[in-house]
C-alpha positions in Angstrom: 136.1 134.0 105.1 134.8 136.3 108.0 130.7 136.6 108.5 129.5 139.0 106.5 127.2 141.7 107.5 125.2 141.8 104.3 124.6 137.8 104.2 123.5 137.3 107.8 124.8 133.8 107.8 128.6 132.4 108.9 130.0 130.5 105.5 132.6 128.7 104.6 134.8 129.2 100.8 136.9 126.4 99.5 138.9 127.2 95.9 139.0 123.9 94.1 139.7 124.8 90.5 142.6 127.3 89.5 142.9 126.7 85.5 139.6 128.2 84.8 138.6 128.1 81.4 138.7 131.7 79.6 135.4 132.7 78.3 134.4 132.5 74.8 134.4 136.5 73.9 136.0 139.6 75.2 133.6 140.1 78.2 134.9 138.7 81.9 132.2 137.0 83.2 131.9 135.0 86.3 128.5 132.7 87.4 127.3 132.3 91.1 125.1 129.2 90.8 123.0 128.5 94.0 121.7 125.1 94.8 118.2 124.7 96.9 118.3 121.9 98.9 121.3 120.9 101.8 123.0 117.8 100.2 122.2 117.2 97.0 123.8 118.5 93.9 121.5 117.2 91.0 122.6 115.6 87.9 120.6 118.2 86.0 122.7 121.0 88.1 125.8 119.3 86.9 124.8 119.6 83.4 124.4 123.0 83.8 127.5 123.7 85.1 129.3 122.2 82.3 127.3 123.9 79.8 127.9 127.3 81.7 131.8 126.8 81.7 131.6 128.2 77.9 130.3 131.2 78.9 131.8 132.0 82.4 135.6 131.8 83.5 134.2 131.7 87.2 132.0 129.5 88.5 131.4 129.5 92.3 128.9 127.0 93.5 126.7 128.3 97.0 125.8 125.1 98.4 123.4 125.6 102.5 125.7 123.7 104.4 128.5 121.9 104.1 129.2 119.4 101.0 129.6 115.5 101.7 132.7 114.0 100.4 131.6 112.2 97.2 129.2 114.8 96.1 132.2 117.7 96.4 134.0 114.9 93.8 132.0 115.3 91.8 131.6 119.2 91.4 135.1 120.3 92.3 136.1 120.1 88.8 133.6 122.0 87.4 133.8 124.9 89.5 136.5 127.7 91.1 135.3 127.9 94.2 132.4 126.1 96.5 130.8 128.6 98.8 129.2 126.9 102.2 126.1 128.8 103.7 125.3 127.8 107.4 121.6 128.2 106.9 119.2 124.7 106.2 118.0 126.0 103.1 119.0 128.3 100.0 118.8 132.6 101.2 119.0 134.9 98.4 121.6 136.9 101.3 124.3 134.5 100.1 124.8 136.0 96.4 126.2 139.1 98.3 128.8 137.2 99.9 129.3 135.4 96.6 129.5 138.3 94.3 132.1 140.2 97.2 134.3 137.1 97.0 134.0 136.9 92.8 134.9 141.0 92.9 138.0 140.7 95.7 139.4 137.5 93.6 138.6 138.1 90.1 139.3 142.6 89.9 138.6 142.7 86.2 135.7 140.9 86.3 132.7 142.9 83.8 129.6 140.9 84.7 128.3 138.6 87.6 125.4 136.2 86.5 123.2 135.2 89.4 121.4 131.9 88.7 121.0 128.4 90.4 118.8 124.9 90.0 115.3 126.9 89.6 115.7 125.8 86.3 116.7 122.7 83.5 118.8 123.5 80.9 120.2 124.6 79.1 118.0 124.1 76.0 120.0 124.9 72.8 122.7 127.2 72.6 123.0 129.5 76.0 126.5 131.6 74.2 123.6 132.9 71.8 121.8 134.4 74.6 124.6 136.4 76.7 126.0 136.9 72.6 122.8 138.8 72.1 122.5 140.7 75.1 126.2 142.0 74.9 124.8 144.7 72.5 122.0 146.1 74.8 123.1 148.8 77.3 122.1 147.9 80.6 123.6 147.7 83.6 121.4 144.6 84.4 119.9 142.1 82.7 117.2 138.9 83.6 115.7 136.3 81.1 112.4 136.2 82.3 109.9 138.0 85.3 110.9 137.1 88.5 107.9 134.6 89.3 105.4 135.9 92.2 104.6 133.6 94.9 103.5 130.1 93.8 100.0 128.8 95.0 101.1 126.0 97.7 99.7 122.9 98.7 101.1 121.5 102.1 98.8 119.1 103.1 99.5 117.6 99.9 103.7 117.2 100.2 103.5 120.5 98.4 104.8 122.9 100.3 105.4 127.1 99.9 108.9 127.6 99.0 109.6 131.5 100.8 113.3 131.7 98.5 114.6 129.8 95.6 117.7 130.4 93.7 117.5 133.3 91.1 116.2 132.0 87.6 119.0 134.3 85.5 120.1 137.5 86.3 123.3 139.5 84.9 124.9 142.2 87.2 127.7 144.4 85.1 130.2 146.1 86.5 128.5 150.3 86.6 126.1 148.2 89.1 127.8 145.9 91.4 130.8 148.2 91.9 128.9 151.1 93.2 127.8 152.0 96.5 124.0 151.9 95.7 124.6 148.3 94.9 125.8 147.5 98.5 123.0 150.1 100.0 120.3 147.5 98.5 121.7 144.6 99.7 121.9 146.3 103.5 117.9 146.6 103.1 115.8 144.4 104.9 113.2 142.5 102.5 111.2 139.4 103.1 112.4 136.3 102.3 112.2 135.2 98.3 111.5 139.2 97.7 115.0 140.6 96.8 115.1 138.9 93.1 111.2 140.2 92.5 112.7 143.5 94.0 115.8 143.8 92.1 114.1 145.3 88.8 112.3 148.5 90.4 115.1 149.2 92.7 118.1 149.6 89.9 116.0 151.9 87.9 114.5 154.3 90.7 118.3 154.4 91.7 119.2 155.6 88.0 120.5 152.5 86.8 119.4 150.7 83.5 117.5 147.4 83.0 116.5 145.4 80.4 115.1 142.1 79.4 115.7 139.3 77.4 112.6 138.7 75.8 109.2 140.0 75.5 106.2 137.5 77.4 103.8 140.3 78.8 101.6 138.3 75.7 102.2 134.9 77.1 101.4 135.6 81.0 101.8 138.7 82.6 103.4 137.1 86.3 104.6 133.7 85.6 105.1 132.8 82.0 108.1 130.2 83.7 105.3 127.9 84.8 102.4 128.9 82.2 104.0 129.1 79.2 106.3 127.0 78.9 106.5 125.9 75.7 105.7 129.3 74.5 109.1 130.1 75.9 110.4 127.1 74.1 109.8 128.2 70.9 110.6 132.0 71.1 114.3 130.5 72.3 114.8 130.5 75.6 117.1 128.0 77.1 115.8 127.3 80.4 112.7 125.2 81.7 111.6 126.4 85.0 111.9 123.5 87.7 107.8 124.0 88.8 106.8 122.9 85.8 107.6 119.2 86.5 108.0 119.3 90.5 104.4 121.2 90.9 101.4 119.2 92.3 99.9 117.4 89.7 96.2 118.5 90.1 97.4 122.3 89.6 99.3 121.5 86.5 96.3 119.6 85.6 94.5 122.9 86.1 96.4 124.6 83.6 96.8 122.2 81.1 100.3 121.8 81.8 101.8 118.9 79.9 105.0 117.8 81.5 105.5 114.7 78.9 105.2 116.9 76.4 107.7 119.9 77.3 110.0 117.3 77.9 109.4 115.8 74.4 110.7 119.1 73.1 113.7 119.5 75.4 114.6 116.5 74.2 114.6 117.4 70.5 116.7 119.9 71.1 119.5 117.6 72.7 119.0 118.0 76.2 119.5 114.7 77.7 115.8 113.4 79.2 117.1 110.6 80.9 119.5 113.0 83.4 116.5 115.0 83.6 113.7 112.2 85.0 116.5 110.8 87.3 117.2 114.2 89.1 113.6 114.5 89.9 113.1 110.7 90.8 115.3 111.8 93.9 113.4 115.0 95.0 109.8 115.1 93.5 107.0 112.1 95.4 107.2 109.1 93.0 103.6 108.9 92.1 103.5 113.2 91.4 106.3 112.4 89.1 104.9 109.1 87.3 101.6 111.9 87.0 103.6 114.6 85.6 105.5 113.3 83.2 103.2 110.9 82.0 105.5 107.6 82.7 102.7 105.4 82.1 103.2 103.1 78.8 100.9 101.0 76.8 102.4 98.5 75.2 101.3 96.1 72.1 101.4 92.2 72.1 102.8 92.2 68.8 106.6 93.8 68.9 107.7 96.7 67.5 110.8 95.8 66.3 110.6 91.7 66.2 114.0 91.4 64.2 115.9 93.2 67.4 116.8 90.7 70.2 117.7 91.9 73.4 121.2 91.5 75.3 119.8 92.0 78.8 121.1 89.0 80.8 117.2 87.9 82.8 117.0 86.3 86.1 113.2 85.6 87.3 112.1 84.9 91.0 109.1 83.1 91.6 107.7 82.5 94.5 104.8 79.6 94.1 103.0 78.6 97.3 99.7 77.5 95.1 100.0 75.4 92.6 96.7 75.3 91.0 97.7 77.8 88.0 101.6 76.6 88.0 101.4 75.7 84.6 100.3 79.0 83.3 103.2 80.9 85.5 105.7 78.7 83.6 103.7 79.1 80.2 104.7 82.9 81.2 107.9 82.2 81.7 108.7 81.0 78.2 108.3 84.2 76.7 111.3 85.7 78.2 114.1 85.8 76.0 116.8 82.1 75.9 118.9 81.8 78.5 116.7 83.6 81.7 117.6 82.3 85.0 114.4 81.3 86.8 115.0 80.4 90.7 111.6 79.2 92.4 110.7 79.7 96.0 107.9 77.8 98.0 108.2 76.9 101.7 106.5 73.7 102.1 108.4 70.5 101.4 105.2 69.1 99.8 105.5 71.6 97.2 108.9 71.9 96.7 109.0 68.1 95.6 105.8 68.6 93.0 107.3 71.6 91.4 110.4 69.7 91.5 108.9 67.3 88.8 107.0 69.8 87.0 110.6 72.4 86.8 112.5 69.3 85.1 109.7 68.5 82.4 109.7 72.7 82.0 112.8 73.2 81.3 113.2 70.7 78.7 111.1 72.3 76.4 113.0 75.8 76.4 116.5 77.2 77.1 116.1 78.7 80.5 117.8 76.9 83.3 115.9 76.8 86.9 116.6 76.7 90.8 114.3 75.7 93.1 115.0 76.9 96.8 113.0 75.8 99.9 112.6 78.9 102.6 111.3 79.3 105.9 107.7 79.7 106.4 107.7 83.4 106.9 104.5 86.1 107.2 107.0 88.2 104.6 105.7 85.1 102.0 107.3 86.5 98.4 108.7 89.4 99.7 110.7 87.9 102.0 111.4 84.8 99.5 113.0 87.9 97.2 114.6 90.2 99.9 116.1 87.4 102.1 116.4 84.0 100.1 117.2 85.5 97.1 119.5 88.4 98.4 122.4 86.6 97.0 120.6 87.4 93.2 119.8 90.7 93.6 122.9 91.8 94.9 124.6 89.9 92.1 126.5 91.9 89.3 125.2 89.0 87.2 121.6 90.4 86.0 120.9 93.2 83.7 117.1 93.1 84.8 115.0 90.8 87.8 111.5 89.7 86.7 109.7 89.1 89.9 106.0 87.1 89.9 104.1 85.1 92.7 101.4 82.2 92.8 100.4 82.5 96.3 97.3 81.5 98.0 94.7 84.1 98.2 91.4 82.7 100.2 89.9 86.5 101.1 89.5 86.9 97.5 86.5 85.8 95.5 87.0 83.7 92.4 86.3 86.8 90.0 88.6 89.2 91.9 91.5 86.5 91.9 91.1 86.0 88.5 91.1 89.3 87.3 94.1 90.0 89.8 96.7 87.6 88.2 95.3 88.9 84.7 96.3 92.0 85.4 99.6 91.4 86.8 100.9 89.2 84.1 99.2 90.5 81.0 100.8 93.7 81.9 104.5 92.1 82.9 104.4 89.3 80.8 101.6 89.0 78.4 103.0 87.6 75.1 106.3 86.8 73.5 106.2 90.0 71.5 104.7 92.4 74.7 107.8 91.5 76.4 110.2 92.8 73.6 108.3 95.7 74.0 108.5 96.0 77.8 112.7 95.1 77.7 113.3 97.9 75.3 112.0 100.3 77.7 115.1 99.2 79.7 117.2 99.2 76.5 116.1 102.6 75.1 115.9 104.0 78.8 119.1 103.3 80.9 118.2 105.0 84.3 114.5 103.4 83.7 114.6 101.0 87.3 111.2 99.3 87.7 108.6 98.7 85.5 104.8 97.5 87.1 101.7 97.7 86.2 99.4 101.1 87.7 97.2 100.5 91.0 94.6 98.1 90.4 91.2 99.5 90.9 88.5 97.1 89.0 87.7 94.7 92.1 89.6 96.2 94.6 89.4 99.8 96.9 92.7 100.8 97.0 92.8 104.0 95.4 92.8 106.8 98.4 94.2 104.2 100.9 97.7 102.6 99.2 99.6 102.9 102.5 97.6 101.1 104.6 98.1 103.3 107.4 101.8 102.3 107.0 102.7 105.8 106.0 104.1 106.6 109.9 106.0 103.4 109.4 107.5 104.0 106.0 108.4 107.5 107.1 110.6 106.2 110.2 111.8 103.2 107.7 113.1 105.5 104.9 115.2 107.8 107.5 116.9 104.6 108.6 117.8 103.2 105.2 119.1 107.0 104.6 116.3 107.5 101.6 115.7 111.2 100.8 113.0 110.9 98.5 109.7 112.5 99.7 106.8 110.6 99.8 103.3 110.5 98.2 100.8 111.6 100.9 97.8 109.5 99.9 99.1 106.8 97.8 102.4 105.8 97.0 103.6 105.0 93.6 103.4 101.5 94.1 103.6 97.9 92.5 100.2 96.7 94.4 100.3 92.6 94.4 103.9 92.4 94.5 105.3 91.5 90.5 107.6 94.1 88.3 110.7 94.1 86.1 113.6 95.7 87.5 117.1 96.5 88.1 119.1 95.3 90.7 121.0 98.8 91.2 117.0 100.3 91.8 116.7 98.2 95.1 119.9 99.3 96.8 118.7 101.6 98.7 116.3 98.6 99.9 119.0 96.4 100.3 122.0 98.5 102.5 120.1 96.1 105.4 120.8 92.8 105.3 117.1 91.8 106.1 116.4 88.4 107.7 113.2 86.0 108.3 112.7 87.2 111.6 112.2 91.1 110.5 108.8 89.6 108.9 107.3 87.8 111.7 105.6 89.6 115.1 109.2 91.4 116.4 109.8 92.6 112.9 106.1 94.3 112.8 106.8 95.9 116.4 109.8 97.6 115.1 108.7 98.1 111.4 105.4 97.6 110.8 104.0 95.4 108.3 107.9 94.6 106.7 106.4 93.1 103.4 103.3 95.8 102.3 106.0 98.3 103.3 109.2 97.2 100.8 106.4 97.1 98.4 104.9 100.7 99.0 108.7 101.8 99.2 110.1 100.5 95.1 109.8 103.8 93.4 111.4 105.4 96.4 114.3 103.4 96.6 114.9 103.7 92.7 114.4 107.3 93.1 117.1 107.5 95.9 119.6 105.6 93.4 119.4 107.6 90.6 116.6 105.7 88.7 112.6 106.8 87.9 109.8 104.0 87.6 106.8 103.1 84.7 104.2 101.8 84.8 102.9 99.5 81.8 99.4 97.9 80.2 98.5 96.5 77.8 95.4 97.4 75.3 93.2 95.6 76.2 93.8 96.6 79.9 94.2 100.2 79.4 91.0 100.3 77.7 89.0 98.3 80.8 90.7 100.6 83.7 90.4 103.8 81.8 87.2 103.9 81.5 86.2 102.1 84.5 88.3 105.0 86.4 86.9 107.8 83.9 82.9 106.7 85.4 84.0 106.2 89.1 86.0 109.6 89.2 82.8 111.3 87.0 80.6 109.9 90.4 83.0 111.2 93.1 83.3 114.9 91.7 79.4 114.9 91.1 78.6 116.7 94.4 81.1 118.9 94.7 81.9 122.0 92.6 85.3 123.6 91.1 88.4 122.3 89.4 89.6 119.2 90.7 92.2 120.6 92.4 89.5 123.0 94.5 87.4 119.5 94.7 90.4 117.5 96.0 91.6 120.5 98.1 87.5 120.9 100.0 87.9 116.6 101.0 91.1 117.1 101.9 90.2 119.8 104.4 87.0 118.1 105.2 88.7 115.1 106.2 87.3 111.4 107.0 84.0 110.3 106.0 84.0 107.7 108.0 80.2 106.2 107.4 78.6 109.5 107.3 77.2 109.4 110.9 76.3 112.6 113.2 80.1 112.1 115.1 81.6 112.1 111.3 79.8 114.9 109.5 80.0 117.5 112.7 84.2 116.4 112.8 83.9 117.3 108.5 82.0 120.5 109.1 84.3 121.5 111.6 87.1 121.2 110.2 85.9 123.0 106.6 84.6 126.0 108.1 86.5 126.2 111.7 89.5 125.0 111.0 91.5 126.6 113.9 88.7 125.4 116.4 89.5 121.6 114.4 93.1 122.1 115.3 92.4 122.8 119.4 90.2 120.0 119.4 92.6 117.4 117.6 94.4 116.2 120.3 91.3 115.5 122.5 90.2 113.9 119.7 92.5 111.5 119.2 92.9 110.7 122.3 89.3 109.9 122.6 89.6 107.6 119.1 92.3 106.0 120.2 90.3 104.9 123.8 87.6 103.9 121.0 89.4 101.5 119.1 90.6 100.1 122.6 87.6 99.3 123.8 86.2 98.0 120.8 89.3 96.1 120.4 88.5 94.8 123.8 85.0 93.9 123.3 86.1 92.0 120.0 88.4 89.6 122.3 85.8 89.2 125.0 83.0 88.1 122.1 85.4 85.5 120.7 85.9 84.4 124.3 82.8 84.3 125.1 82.2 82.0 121.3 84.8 79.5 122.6 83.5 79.1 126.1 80.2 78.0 124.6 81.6 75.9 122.4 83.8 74.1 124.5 80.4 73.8 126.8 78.3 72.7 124.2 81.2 69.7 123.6 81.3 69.1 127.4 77.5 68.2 127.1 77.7 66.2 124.2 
């Protein structure tokens, strides 16, 4: 296919299906389905597809760019012909090409539906719809308002998207075949303004529109994103895409319940579980956790105690204290007969104690045990489980990996280490009945990957700092391993301390490098940063690049200490600043650092919240300057602690 003119952009057609399916009535119909983003066809867009095939007898797919090999498997059969845009990203300039090609190969064609991913679905019966709007004369058709340009939030991962694939829009043949029709499509219009143009132009040209249903009562610009259940209920089958990939403080805003719009797509058949694992690949983990509410609390008593469970269990323990050994094991017992439990420590010493204490273990239950000695590695567990125990999560032999720790934590005071391992294993493995609970998760759930509990806040400040100014490290790490999923901005969704639940197939992406020892000691942190705190900040994004989405889990008692611990700290932060949260969040944001409130800090915030441009000359001066800082305080730290050791080796001279 030659350039065209009206598209602006060189593109490539490929027919792949020739015994297209006749539609279901007397109207010849073909559907143009644009996808957004270069290289990814989701699983929700392929559910569409199919579910279009009843009404359509041509489908042609606009793809930006060109199509990798295994996801064009996957497509070919559901489609006539896959059109390939040179641009980056979706241009609303490719449905003319589309709609040329459709008219040149299909002559008798009465109706050209212009639609893409901006939506999930469909919900119920779509035949009903087009059945419906067969009896209205119009020479186009759309489901809903063309949605005005979203509020954007950049700085949060958020960005402005200029064009997106047209929610649903039906040409018919009085429009597309005349020579007004090609006259619109020569006209030059901003980006993401043809579909919101589309309306006014056809009738000031004498043509006829109409609309599938009435929601000037629900919202008057956007009931897509507003009103979603609204649209629910008055039958409309599609679930615009912002209302579970916006950013969570905005949806917050508006009351916008993701959990529970799902809830009712899911009565209706559509299948949740294809939905949640399309957006683990393309929405921030920890936005998407946020969202859709994936955060469960679970009883101690089980639901359904006659069920058993036929996950097969493997548990890796890594134990380099062994001051609470016995309750780790006590744990232990409450997974269901026949777990495999392989132990890792790296001291000889150790090994042969929990040698003795294994053996006595596992002859009062039905779990068998391997105990493994590793390297001494700064990587400690995570290492232990990426590297020593590669050989079990790789295996095809595990339904689900349990993963705990017992290691040595002298920074922490008595309280705070307490609490710590409370949390973690009350909320992984807290009774025998909890963890009947927490497996049927996996059971009821199949692309459910990792289950952890939330980020610990009682005893610890982690909350606004979870990368650990690793984020410039995870970024160039994710590229390497080939993971797409964007990442949280201020915190990743995270298992913090290092224990979850999960399934092997979730840490592939993780696991396509065959990681060794060395990667976790001083050359490893040169090339990688800190190896361990980053395979821990980078679970949910690894599940999310294989197909599976992450929960997090506590149990009563612990959902009633951190929710209202985090109800009276948040209540304190938002106390001097006015707004919604999301203006609150959005002023620190632009304010920047606090640092500790000193002149240099609170000049840098003021700057940067009313002079933002004058901010943005200075940065690089700035840094510059911060960086020479933290060398020369760096500096002066070395030449104190030489200065200690000098006097003390004097002082032993003298003595």
């Amino acid at each position: 296919m030659a350039p065209s003119a009206e598209a602006g952009a060189e593109t490539h057609l490929s027919a792949v299906r020739t015994d297209a399916a006749p539609t279901g009535g007397s109207v010849e119909r073909a559907v143009v389905f644009a996808v957004r983003a270069r290289g990814r066809v989701e699983e929700t867009a392929v559910h569409a597809l199919q579910a279009l095939r009843q009404i359509a007898a041509t489908i042609v797919l606009v793809h930006p760019g060109a199509l990798a090999a295994d996801v064009r498997g996957r497509v070919a059969p559901l489609v006539d012909d896959i059109l390939e845009t040179e641009s980056e990203e979706f241009s609303s300039d490719s449905y003319a090409v589309a709609i040329d090609l459709v008219h040149r190969r299909v002559p008798s064609v009465e109706e050209i539906v212009l639609t893409g991913d901006s939506w999930f679905g469909p919900v119920g019966d779509v035949a009903a719809l087009f059945d419906r709007m067969s009896t209205v004369v119009a020479d186009v058709w759309d489901v809903l308002p063309p949605a005005a340009p979203r509020e954007a939030f950049p700085g949060e991962g958020f960005p402005a998207v200029t064009d997106r694939p047209w929610f649903l829009t039906v040409i018919r043949r009085e429009l597309f075949a005349s020579s007004a029709w090609h006259r619109w499509w020569g006209h030059d219009l901003a980006a993401g303004e043809r579909e919101r143009a589309l309306g006014g132009a056809v009738e000031r040209a004498g043509f006829r529109h109409a609309r599938a249903y009435e929601t000037a009562h629900l919202h008057a610009n956007d009931p897509g994103l507003f009103a979603p259940e609204d649209l629910l209920d008055m039958g409309v089958p599609f679930v615009d895409r912002a209302v579970f990939t916006s950013y969570p403080p905005f949806l917050d805003r508006f009351a916008i319940i993701g959990s529970e719009i799902e809830q009712l797509m899911g009565e209706s058949g559509y299948p949740v579980d294809v939905l949640r694992s399309s957006l683990a690949g393309c929405v921030p983990p920890k936005a998407l956790n946020t969202n859709l509410g994936l955060l469960s609390i679970l009883p101690d008593r089980a639901v359904d105690p006659e069920a058993g469970s036929s996950l097969r269990l493997a548990a890796v323990v890594h134990v380099s204290d062994l001051d609470e050994i016995d309750e780790v094991l006590r744990r232990l017992q409450f997974l269901p007969s026949g777990a495999s439990v392989f132990v890792t420590t790296t001291e000889g010493v150790t090994a042969a104690r929990l040698e003795r204490l294994l053996e006595a273990w596992a002859s009062t239950n039905s779990h068998t045990y391997e105990l493994r000695v590793t390297p001494q590695s700064p990587g400690r567990d995570m290492a232990d489980y990426f590297v020593g125990c590669r050989d079990v999560i790789q295996s095809d032999q595990f339904d689900l990996i349990v993963k705990l720790h017992m290691r040595r934590a002298p920074w922490k005071t008595m309280n705070r280490l307490r609490y710590f391992r409370r949390y973690q294993f009350d909320n992984l493995l807290g009774s025998p009945g909890y963890v009947r609970n927490l497996l049927s998760l996996f059971e009821k759930e199949e692309r459910l990957g990792v289950v952890f509990p939330p980020m610990i806040h009682v005893g610890y400040a982690t909350m606004g700092r979870g990368w650990a100014l690793l984020e410039p490290h995870a970024q160039r790490l994710v590229t390497r391993l080939g993971i797409r999923v964007p990442l949280d901005t201020v915190s990743p969704l995270a298992p913090y301390g290092g224990m979850w639940v999960g399934r092997p197939a979730a840490f592939r992406a993780l696991t396509r490098r065959r990681w060794t020892f060395a990667d976790y000691g001083w050359k490893g942190e040169r090339r990688y940063g800190h190896l361990a705190h980053l395979q821990e900040r980078l679970v949910s994004a690894s599940a999310g690049e294989c197909g599976y989405y992450c929960r997090t889990v506590l149990s009563h008692a612990h959902a009633e200490i951190a929710h209202t611990a985090l109800e009276y700290k948040v209540d304190q932060m938002f106390s001097t600043t006015r707004g919604w949260p999301v203006e609150q969040i959005g002023f620190l944001h632009r304010a920047g650092y606090t640092g500790y409130g000193g002149t240099v800090a609170l000049v840098r915030m003021y700057v940067r919240t009313n002079h933002p441009r004058v901010a943005d000359a200075f940065r690089p001066a700035y840094r510059i300057a911060l960086r020479g800082h933290r060398v020369l305080s760096a500096a002066r730290r070395v030449a104190s602690r030489l200065s200690s050791e000098r006097s003390e080796n004097e002082r032993e001279v003298s003595s």
